[in-house]
N, C-alpha and C positions, 0 to 999 in steps of 0.2 A: 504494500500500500504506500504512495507517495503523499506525500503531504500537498494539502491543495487539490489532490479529488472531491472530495466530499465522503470520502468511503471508509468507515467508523464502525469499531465494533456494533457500535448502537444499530449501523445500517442492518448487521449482518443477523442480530438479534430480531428486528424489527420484520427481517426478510425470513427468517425462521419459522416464525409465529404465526407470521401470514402466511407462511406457505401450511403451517400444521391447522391453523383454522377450520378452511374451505374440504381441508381431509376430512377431518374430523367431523364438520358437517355431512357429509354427503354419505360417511361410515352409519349417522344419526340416521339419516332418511333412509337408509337401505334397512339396518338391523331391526327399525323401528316402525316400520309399513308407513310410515308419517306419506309419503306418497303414492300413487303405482300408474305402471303404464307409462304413458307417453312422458307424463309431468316427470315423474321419476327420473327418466335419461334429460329429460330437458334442463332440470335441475342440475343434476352431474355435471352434463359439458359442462353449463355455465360458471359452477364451480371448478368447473375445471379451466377453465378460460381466465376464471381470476386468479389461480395460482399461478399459471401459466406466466401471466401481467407482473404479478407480484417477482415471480422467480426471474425475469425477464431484466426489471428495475433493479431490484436488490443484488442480485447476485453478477448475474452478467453485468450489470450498470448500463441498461441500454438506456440511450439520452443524455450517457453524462459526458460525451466528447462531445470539441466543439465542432466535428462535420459529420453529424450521425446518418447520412445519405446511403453510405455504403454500405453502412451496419444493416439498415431498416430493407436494404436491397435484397441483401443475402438472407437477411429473414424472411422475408415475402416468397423468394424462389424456394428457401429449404420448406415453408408451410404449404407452395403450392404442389412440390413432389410429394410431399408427406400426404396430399388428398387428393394427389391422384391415383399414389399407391392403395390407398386406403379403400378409397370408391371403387380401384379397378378390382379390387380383391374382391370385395364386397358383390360389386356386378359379377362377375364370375361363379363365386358362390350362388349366388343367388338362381343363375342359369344352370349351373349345375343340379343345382336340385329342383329347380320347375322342369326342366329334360330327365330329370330318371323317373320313370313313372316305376309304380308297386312290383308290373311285371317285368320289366327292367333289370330291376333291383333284387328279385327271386331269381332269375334266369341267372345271372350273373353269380350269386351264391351257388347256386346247384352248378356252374360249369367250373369253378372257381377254389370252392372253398369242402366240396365233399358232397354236400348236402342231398 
């Protein structure tokens, strides 16, 4: 740590705490039925999106040089692989299993597995 960051044990406590918070909530809603369904994941990312911020600020110290262009660049491309990896997985799966129909998925046991 140089002096003249702004970057302080306080930071690093601060970035802690907030990052243990948003867990800890979302540990709440799940163990505790307090939500279900859609609200439930909707909750999560969101908590998850603020840890994300938190961890973002605190830790990395995004925002705290004076030409944060580049920074903010290479975050945006690493989040936008990160959802296309995720979506493409996702889509895939997803066809994966609306194309195996019951008889498919029998036929394939019995040539496959013994059965």
């Amino acid at each position: 740590m140089r002096k003249g960051d702004g970057v302080t044990l306080g930071s690093y406590v601060a970035g802690f705490v907030g990052s243990i918070v948003p867990t800890f909530i979302a540990y709440i809603l799940v163990v505790h039925h307090v939500l279900s369904g859609g609200w439930l994941i909707a909750a999560i990312v969101a908590l998850a999106a603020v840890q994300l911020v938190v961890q973002l600020v605190c830790f990395l110290h995004l925002g705290h040089e004076p030409n944060p262009r580049w920074n903010l660049l290479m975050l945006g491309f690493a989040v936008l692989i990160i959802i296309i990896i995720a979506g493409g997985s996702l889509w895939i799966m997803y066809h994966l299993n609306y194309n195996m129909t019951t008889e498919h998925m029998n036929t394939y046991m019995r040539d496959h597995e013994g059965f």
